[in-house]
N, C-alpha and C positions, 0 to 999 in steps of 0.2 A: 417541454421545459427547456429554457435556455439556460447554455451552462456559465455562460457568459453576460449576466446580466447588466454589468458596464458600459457590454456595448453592442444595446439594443438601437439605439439611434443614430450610429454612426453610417456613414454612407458607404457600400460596399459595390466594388467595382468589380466585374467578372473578369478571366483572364480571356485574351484574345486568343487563345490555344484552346480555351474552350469551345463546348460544341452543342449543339440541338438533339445530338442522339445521345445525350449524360455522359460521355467519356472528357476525361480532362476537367474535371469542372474546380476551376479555385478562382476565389474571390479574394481580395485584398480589401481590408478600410483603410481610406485617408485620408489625413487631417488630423491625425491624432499625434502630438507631438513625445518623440522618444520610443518608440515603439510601433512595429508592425503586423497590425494582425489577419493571420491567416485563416480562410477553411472550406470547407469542399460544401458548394452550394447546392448539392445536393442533400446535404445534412445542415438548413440552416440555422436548428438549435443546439447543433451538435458543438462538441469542442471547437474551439479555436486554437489555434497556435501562434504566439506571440514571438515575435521576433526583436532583434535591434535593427535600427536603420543599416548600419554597419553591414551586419550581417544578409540584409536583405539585399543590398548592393552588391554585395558576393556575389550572392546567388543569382541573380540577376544576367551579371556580367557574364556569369559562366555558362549560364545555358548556350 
């Protein structure tokens, strides 16, 4: 069951820190205006977490 059924269509990008052996694994959707969503592509019905763009550029910046 998807918990998130908004955004079954959206395009999901993996993260480049991801890996082939499951560690690290977070996808981003984009293209979605106002909001960023997050979640561990390992779980891909699982929760999401919604961010602001804002906030995602923090976090970004700071890694």
């Amino acid at each position: 069951m998807n918990r998130s059924p908004g955004l079954r269509s959206v395009h999901w990008c993996k993260s480049s820190y991801s890996n082939a052996e499951g560690g690290e694994c977070v996808e981003v959707a984009d293209n979605i205006p106002d909001i960023v969503p997050v979640r561990d592509s390992k779980l891909p019905g699982g929760p999401v977490l919604l961010i602001s763009p804002q906030a995602w550029v923090s976090f970004i910046r700071a890694r």
